[in-house]
N, C-alpha and C positions, 0 to 999 in steps of 0.2 A: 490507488484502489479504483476499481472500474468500478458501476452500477449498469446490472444488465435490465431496470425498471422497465428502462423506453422500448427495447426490444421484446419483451413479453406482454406491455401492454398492447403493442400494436397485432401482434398475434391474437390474443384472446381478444381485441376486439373484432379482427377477423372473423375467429371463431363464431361469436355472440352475433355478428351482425350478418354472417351468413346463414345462420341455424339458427338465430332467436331462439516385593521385592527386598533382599538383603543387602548386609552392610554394603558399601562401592563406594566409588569416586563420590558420589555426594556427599558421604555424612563422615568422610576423613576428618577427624577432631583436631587434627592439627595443620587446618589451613594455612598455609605458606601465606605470609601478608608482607613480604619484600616488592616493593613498587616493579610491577612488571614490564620487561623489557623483550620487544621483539624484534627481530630484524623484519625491515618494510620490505623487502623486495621475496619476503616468504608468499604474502599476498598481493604484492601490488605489482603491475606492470612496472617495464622500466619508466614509462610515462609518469605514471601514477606515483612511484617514487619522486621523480623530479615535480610533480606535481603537491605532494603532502611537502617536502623540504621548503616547497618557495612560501606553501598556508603556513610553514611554522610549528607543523603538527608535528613532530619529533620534541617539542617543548612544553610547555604545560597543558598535557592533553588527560581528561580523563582515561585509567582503565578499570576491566572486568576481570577479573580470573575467577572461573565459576567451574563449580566441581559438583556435579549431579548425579541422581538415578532416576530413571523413569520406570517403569512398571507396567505395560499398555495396556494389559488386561484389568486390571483395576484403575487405571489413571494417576494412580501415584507419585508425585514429583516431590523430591525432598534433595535440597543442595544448599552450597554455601557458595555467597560470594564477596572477593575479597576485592574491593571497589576502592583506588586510590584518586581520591577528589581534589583540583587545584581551586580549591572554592574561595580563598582566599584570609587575610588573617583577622578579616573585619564581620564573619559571616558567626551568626551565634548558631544557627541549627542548618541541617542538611537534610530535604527535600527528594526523596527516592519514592519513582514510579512503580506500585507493586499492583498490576493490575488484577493479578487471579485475589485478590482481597473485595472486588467489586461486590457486593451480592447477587447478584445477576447471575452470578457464575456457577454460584452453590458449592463452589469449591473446598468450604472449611481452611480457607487460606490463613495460615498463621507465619509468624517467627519466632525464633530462639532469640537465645542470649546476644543483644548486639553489641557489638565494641567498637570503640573508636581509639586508635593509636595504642592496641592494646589491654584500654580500661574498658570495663563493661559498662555502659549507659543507658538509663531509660527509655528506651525508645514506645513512640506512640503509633498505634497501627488505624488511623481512619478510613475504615471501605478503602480506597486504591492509594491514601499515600501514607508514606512510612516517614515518621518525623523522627531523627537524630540530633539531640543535643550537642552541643559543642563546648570545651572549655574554653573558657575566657581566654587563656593564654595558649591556642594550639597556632601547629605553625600555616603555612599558607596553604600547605598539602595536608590532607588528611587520608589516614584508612580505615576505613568502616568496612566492619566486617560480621553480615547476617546470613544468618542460616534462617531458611526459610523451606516450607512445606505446607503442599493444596494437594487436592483430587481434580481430574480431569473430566469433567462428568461427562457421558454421551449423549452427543447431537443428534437430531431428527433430521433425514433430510429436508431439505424444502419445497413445500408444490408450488406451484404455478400463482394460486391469490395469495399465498404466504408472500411470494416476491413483490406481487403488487402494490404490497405495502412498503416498497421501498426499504432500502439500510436503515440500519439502526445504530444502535451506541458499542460500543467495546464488546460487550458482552453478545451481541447480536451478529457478528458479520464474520464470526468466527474463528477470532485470535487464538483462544483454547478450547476445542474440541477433539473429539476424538470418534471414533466410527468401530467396524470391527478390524481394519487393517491400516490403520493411520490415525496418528495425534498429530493435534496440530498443537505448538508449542512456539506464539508470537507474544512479543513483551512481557517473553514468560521468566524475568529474574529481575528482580529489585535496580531500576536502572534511576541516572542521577536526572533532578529537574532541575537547571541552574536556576539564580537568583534571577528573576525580571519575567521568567514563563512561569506558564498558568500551570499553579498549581493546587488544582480543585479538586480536593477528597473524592467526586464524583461528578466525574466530569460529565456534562451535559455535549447533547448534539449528536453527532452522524458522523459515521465512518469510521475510519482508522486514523485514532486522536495520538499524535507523538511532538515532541520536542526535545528530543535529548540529542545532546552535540555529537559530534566525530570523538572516537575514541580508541581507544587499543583493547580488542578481547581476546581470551584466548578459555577454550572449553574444555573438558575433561566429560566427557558424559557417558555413564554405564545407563544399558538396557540388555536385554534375552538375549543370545547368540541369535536365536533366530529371526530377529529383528534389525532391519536396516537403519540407519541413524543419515540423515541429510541434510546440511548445515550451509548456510551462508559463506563460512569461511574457508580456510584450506584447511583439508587433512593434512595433519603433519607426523600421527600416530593411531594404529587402528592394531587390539590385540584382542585373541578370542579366545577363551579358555575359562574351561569348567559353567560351563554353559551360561555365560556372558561375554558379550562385545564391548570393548570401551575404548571411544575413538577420542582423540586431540584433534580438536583442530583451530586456526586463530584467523583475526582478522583485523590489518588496522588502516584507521581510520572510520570503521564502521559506527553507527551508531544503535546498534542491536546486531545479536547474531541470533538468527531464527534459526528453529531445527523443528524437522519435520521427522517423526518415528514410525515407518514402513512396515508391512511385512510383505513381500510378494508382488512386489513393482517390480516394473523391468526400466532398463534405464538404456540409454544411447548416449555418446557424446561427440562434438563436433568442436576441433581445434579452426579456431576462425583464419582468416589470411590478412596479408596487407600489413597496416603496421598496428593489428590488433592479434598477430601471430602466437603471443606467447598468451591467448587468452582461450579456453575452452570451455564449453558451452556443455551442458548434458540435461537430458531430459529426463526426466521420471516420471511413470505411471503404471499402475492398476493392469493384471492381463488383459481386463474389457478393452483398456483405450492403448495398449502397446501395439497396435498398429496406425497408431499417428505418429508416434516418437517420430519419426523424420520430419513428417510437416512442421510438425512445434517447433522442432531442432534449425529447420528453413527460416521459418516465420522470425523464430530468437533472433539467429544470426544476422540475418538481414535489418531488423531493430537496431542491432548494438552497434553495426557498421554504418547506418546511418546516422543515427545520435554520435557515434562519435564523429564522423565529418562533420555533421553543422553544431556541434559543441567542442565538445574536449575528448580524448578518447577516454575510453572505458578507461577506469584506473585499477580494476582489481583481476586478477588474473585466473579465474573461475565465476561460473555464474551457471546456476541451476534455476531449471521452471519446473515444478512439481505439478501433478494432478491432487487436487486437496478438495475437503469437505468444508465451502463456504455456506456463509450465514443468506438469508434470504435479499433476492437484488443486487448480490455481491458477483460480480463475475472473475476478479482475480485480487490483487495483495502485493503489494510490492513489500519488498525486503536488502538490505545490505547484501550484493550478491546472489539477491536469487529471487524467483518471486512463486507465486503461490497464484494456479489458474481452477476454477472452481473445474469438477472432476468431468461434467456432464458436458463442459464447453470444451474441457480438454480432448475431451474424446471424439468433437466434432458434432456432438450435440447443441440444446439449449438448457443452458441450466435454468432448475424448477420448471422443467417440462414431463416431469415421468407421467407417465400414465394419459397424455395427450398424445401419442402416436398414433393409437388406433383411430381416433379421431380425426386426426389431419390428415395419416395418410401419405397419398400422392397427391394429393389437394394440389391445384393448381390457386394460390391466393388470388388471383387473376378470376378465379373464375366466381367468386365468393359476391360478384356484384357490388362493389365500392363504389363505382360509379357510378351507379344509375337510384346513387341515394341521395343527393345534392348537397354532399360533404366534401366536393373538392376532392382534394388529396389526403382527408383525413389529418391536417398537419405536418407532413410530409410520409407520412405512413403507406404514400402510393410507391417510394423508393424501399420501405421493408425487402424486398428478395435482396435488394444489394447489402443491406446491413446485416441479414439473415447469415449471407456468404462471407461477408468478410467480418463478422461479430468474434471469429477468436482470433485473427489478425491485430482485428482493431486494437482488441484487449490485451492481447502481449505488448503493443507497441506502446500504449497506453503504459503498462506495468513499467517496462523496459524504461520510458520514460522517467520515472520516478528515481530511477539510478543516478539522472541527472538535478531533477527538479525534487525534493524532500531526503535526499541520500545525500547525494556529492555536495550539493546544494540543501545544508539542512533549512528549515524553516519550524516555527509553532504553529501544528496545521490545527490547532486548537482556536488560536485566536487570528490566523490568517488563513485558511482551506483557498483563500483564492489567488494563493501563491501558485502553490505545487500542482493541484487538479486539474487549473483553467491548460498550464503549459504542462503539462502529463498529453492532454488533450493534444493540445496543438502539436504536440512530437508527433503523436500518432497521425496525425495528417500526414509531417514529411517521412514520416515509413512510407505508409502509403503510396504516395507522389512518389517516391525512388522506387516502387515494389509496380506500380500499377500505369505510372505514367499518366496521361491525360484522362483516364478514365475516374484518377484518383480526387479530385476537387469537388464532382456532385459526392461523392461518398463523406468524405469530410463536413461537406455543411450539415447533409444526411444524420451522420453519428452524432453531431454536435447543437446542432440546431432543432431536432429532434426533442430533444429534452429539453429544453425552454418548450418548445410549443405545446407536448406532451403535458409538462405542469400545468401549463393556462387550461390544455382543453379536460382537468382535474378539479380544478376550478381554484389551484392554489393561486394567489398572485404575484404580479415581478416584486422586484425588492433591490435593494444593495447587497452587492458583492464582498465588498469590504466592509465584512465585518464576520464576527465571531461565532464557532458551530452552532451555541446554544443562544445563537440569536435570530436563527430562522424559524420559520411557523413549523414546519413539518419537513419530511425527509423527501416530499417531492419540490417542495419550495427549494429547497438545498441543493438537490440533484439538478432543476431545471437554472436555476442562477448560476452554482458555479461552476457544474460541466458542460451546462449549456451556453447563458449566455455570458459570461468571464471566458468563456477558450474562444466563443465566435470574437471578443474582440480582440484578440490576434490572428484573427481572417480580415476582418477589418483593420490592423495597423498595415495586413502589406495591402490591401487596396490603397492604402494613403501612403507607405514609405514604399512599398514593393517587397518583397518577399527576402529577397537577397541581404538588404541593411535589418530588416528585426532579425533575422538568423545570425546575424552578424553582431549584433546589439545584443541577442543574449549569450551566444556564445562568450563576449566578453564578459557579462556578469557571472559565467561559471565558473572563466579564468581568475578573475576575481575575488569569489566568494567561495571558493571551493573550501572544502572541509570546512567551511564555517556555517554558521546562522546568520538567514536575509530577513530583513522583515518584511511587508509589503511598501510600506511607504518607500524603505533603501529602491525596491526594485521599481517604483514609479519613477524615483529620481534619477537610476541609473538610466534606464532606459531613455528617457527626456534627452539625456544629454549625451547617451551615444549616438542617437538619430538626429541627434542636433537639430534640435525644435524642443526644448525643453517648454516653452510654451502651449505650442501646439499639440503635443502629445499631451499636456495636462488636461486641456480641454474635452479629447478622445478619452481618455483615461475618468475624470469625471462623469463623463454621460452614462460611460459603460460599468464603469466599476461600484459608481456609485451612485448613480441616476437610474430611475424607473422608465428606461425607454425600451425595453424589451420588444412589445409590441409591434412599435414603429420598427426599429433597426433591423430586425428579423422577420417583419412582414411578416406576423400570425394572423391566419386566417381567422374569422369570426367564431370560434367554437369553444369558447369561454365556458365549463365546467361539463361539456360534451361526455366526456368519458365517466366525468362522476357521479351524473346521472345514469349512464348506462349501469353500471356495476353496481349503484346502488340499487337496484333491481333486482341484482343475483340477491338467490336466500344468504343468508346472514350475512350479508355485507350493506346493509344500509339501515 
C-alpha cells in the first residue's frame, strides 16, 4: 500500500502559504468439499512453477474454493467457502480472517451453518475473526466449510483534509467499498490465520493488515451480465446467460484472490518480453481515465521487468492494475496478481484533490514564494514538482513491489509493517533508476525521506520501526517511520555495502523464502549474513530500525510541528 499523505500535504501547504440478486454460484447448497487440486502452470510462469516445486508448495498448502454472488447495486455478497487447512493434528480450533464482520464496515456480516470434515460446529463470529472448533481426534488436514453473507455499503470519495489525516484501519483505506460503477471486494471471504499470527478480533493500527500464507484458490463468482468481474487470478471459464455472467478463475500459490466488480471500464493489455514472455499485463479503467491505459500499462511493465531482474521473476502469468475507489491517504493496494491504484492518480491526477483545480490552476508552485519565508525547503517540499510528476510512477512501482515483498514473500504486516513497506519503497527507487537513470536518486530520497520529515514537521515524533501497527501514536507517526525512515535505511545499507550486494542480498531471501512467511528478525539475520558483516549490519540495523535517530540520519530541518500548527488554524481542524 502506498500513502499519498506527504504529497498532499506539501500541496495544500503550498496553497495556505501562498494565499493565507438470485440464487448463483454462491449459494450452491452442495458445495463440493473434495481437497482442491490445480494444475500450477494454469497461473504460474514456467519460472514460477519451478519456483513453488523447490518452496514445497504442491504439499501441505492451504486452499480456497469459493463460490459467490455479488449484486453491485445493492452491495450484496453471499458465498461459500470450502477452505481445506493443514493445521495440524495438535491444533483444537481454527482461526479465519473475516474482515466485512469489522463494524466499521456497517456491513451486517454474518454466517451460516459452519462444518468441519463434514459435521456442523459451533462456530464464534468476534467483529473480524471467525472461531472454529475442532475435534479432538481430527486428522492433520481439515475442511471447513462457511457460508457467509454482508452488504457493501457506499463510500464517499475523499477530499483533500480528509487525506490529511492520513490511512486508517481496514475499514478506512478501502478494502470493501463500492461507488456507482465498481466494488471493491479485498479480504472479502473468510481466509485462514495460522497458529503464531496475530489474531485480533479487531485489529488495531494502519493500512492493509494481512498474514495469511501462500495458498491454492480457485473462484466461481456470479454477478449482472452487464457487469465486469476482475480478479487476481486466471480465467479459466467465463459464461453469460439469462442475464448473468459467472467467471472461474484460479490462482496458486496466492494468498488472496481480489476481485474488483466493474461496469463500464475500458481495459488494455500488454504481453511483456524477455524471459517474462508468457506474462501479460492489462490495465483497467473508468472512460474518464481510458486515456492513460498505455502509460499505466508502460509504467506496470517496466516495474515487473525490473523487480524481476534484481529479484526473481514475476511467478504468476497475469497481472492487472485497476483504477479503484480508495480510502483517504491511500494512493494504491497491492494484491496477489494485481494491484488496485486509487482512480484520481490513475487518471493522472492527485487523489483527494477534487475541487482544488480551480484553485491551483496553472499555478506555477515556484511562484507561491517558499522562499522568501525562511523555511528552507520546507522539509524537502522545494522537490514537490518532481514527486508531483512521477507520484503514479512511484505508486505502481511501489504496488508492483509488494508482488515481491508481502506476496511472493509473505510476511504478518500486523506485527511486522516494516518488512514489506520499508522494501515496497526501496523497489520503487530501482524502478525508478532503471526508468529515469541518474535523474532517478534525488527523486528517491524525495518520495522517501519526505515522509519522515513530513511527520516531525506534524509534530508527530521518531520511534522504532520494529514493532507492531497498533503500536504507533498515530497514522502520521506510522507513515513517517515505516515508509519513511525503515525504506531510507536501504539507501543507507548501499552507501555502506553499495547497491549491487543489498540487491543481491535480497534477491537471495526471495529465493529462499518465497511462498513462505519471513518474520523481521529471519530478515535482519539473513541479510547480516549474506553481506557478510553480520555484525556490522546489526549495528545499522539497530540505529535505524530500532533507534530514534531519524533526525540526525536524514538531516530534518528545524521545523518540529510546523505544518500542525499551520492546519490547525484551518476552521475545524484544530
Amino acid at each position: 500500500m502506498t500513502t499519498t499523505r506527504t504529497v498532499l500535504l506539501g500541496v495544500l501547504t503550498a496553497v495556505l502559504l501562498g494565499s493565507c440478486t438470485g440464487p448463483g454460484a454462491g449459494t450452491d447448497a452442495g458445495a463440493e468439499t473434495a481437497p482442491l487440486r490445480l494444475d500450477p502452470s494454469v497461473s504460474l510462469t514456467a519460472a514460477g512453477v519451478s519456483l513453488a516445486r523447490s518452496a514445497g508448495l504442491d504439499g501441505r498448502t492451504p486452499s480456497y474454493d469459493v463460490r459467490a454472488d455479488v449484486t453491485p447495486g445493492s452491495g450484496k455478497v453471499r458465498g461459500t467457502v470450502v477452505a481445506v487447512l493443514p493445521v495440524g493434528a495438535g491444533a483444537g480450533r481454527v482461526h479465519l480472517r473475516y474482515f466485512a464482520g469489522l463494524p466499521d464496515f456497517e456491513s451486517d456480516a454474518a454466517v451460516g451453518a459452519v462444518q468441519v470434515d463434514g459435521r456442523r460446529v459451533e462456530a464464534t463470529l468476534e467483529k473480524s475473526m471467525l472461531t472454529v472448533p475442532l475435534a479432538a481426534d481430527h486428522d492433520d488436514e481439515v475442511t471447513v466449510v462457511v457460508p457467509f453473507h454482508y452488504t457493501v455499503k457506499q463510500t464517499a470519495p475523499a477530499g483533500l483534509l480528509d487525506s490529511l489525516g492520513g490511512m486508517g484501519g481496514p475499514a478506512d483505506v478501502g478494502l470493501l467499498g463500492r461507488r456507482e460503477d465498481v466494488v471493491n471486494l479485498g479480504h472479502w471471504f473468510p481466509l485462514w490465520v495460522p497458529p503464531g499470527s496475530s489474531a485480533d478480533p479487531d485489529p488495531a493500527g494502519y493500512g492493509d493488515i494481512g498474514n495469511f500464507p501462500a495458498a491454492l484458490v480457485r473462484l466461481r463468482l456470479g454477478v449482472p451480465s452487464r457487469w465486469q468481474v476482475v480478479d487476481g487470478g486466471v480465467r479459466t471459464d467465463e459464461e453469460v446467460a439469462d442475464g448473468r455472467r459467472v467467471v472461474t478463475s484460479e490462482g496458486y500459490g496466492m494468498n488472496d484472490l481480489v476481485v474488483s466488480v466493474v461496469r463500464g471500464y475500458t481495459s488494455k493489455e500488454q504481453r511483456l518480453e524477455g524471459g517474462l514472455s508468457d506474462v501479460t499485463v492489462t490495465a483497467w479503467a473508468p472512460a474518464s481515465a481510458a486515456g492513460e491505459l498505455d502509460a499505466v500499462l508502460e509504467e506496470t511493465a517496466d516495474a515487473l521487468g525490473t523487480l524481476s531482474e534484481s529479484f526473481v521473476d514475476y511467478p504468476w502469468r497475469e497481472f492487472d492494475v485497476v483504477a479503484a475507489p480508495l480510502g483517504a491517504g491511500v494512493g494504491g493496494m497491492e494484491w496477489p496478481g494485481a494491484t488496485w491504484i486509487e482512480a484520481g492518480l490513475f487518471g493522472g491526477g492527485l487523489p483527494g484533490m477534487a475541487g482544488l483545480d480551480g484553485l491551483l490552476g496553472d499555478l506555477d508552485l515556484g511562484d507561491l514564494g517558499l522562499g522568501d519565508l525562511g523555511l528552507g525547503d520546507l522539509g524537502g517540499m522545494g522537490d514537490l514538482g518532481g514527486m508531483l510528476q512521477t507520484l503514479r510512477l512511484w505508486t505502481i512501482a511501489h504496488e508492483v513491489g509488494h508482488e515481491w515483498w508481502h506476496i511472493l514473500v509473505g510476511n504478518d504486516s500486523v506485527r511486522d509493517p516494516a518488512l514489506d513497506e520499508p522494501l515496497a519503497q526501496y523497489s520503487a527507487c530501482l524502478v525508478l533508476r532503471a526508468r529515469l537513470g541518474g535523474d532517478a536518486d534525488p527523486l528517491c530520497h524525495t518520495h522517501i525521506d519526505s515522509a519522515y520529515e513530513q511527520m516531525r514537521m506534524l509534530g508527530d515524533q521518531d520511534g522504532p520501526a520494529d514493532r507492531a501497527t497498533d503500536e504507533f501514536s498515530s497514522s502520521g507517526q506510522y507513515a513517517g517511520v515505516v515508509y519513511g525512515k525503515a525504506a531510507a535505511f536501504y539507501l543507507a545499507l548501499e552507501e555502506h555495502y553499495g547497491s549491487g550486494p543489498v540487491v543481491a542480498a535480497l534477491r537471495a531471501i526471495t529465493e529462499e523464502h518465497a511462498f513462505d512467511m519471513l518474520t523481521l528478525d529471519q530478515l535482519r539475520v539473513g541479510l547480516g549474513r549474506r553481506l557478510d558483516d553480520p555484525d556490522g549490519f546489526d549495528r545499522l540495523w539497530q540505529r535505524w530500525m530500532s533507534g530514534t535517530h531519524g533526525d540526525t540520519d536524514l538531516g530534518v530541518p528545524a521545523t518540529d510541528g510546523l505544518l500542525g500548527d499551520l492546519l490547525g488554524d484551518l476552521p475545524g481542524q484544530g
